[in-house]
C-alpha positions in Angstrom: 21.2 -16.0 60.2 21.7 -19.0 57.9 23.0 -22.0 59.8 23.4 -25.8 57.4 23.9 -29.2 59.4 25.9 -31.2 57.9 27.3 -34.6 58.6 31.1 -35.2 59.9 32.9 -35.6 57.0 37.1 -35.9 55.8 35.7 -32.2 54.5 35.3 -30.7 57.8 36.8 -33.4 60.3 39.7 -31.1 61.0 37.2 -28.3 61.9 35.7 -29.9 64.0 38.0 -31.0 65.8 39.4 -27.8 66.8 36.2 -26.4 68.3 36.9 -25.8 72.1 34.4 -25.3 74.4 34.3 -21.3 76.2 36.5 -20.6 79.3 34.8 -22.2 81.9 32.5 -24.5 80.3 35.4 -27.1 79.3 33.6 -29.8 82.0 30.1 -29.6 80.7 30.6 -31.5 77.2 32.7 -33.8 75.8 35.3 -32.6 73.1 34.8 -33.4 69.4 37.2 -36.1 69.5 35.9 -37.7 72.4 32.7 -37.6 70.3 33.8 -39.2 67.5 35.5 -41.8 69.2 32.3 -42.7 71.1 30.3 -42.8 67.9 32.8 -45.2 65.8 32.0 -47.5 68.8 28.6 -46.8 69.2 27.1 -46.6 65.7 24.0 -44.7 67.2 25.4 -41.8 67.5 25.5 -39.2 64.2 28.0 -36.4 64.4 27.0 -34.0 62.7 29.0 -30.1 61.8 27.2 -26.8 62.5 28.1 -24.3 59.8 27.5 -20.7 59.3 28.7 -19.3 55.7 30.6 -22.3 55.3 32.3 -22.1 58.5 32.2 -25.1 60.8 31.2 -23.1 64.4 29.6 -26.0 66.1 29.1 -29.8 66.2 26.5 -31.7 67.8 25.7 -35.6 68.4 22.2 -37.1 67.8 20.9 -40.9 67.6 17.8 -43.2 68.6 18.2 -45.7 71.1 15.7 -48.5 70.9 16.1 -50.1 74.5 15.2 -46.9 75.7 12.0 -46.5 77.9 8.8 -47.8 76.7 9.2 -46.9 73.2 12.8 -46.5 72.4 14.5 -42.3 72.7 15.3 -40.1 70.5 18.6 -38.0 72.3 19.8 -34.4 71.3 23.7 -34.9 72.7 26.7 -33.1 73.1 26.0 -29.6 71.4 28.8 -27.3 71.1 28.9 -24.0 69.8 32.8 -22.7 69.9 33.5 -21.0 72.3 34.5 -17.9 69.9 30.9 -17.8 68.3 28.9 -17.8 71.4 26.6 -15.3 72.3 25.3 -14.8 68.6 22.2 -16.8 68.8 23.7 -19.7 67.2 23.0 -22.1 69.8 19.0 -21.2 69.3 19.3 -21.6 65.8 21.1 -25.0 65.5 18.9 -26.5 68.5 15.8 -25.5 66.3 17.9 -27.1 62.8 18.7 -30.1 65.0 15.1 -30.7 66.1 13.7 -30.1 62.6 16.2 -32.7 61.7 15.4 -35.0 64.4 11.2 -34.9 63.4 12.2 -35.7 59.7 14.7 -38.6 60.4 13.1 -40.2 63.0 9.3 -39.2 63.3 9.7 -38.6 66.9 7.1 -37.4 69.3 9.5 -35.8 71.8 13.4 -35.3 72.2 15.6 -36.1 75.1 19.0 -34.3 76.1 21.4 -33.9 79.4 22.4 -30.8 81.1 24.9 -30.3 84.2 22.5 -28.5 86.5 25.5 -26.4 86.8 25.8 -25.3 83.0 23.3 -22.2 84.0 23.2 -20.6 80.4 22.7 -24.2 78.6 19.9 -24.9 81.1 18.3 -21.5 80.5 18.2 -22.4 77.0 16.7 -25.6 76.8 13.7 -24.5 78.8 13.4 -21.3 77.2 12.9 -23.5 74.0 10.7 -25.9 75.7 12.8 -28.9 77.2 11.7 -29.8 80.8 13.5 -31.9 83.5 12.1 -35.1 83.6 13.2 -35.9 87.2 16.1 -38.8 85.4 19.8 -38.0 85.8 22.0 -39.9 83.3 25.0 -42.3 84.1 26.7 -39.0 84.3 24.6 -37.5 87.2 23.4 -34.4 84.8 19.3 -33.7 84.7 17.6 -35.3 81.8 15.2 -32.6 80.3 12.9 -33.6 77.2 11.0 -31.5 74.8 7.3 -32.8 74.0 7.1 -32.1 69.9 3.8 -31.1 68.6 1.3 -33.5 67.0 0.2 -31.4 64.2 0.8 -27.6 62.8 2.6 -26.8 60.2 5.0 -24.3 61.5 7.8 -27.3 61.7 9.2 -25.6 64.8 8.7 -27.8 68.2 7.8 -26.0 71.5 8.8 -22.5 72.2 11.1 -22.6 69.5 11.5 -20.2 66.8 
């Protein structure tokens, strides 16, 4: 499976913004507009499209926030895989491109996201590939997990992932 991250763009705007979240997971993230909203406000944020064959079938938000605990954060935020290409092992894949990403750009030693306790199959996910709850909830009340990267190896992959 050949997934390419690619940033928002007038190319693929309009995709994006017509991903929808899976019956029954509408409450857990934001929508892609909501999204982009927030990040023309808060120039932190990057928005990026998640493509497969040059489809856009998810988007994601990442950014570093310097006033952030000891040493600033690094936060993996609002993934969404639509709710038509679920269940294909895309979210795996673009958490593993994301993190990749995230190493290079910002030389991070771990990576922080949010997660309704609720949002079972997210949850199962993130700690499958190696996020932890720190004990933190976020000004939305959802558990704060965060993935320790490795040091050294060469694999580029961070914790479980692969």
């Amino acid at each position: 499976m050949e997934l390419k991250i690619e940033p928002v763009s007038a190319k693929n705007r309009k995709s994006v913004l017509a991903l929808t979240a899976a019956p029954g997971q509408e409450g857990f993230v934001e929508t892609p507009a909501a999204c982009l909203r927030e990040a023309r406000r808060l120039r932190l944020w990057r928005p990026v499209a998640i493509l497969a064959e040059q489809a856009v079938i998810g988007f994601a938000m990442y950014g570093f926030f310097p006033r952030e605990g000891a040493h600033g954060r690094v936060w993996l935020d609002r993934l969404l895989i639509g709710g038509g290409q679920q269940g294909k092992g895309y979210g795996k894949a673009a958490i593993g491109l994301l993190i990749d990403r995230l190493r290079r750009e910002y030389g991070c030693g771990e990576v922080f996201l949010s997660c309704y306790p609720q949002n079972t199959a997210a949850m199962r996910l993130y700690q499958k590939l190696g996020f932890a709850p720190n004990g933190e909830k976020d000004i939305n009340g959802e558990d704060v997990l965060v993935l320790p990267l490795a040091e050294t190896g060469n694999s580029g992959k961070p914790g479980g992932i692969s």
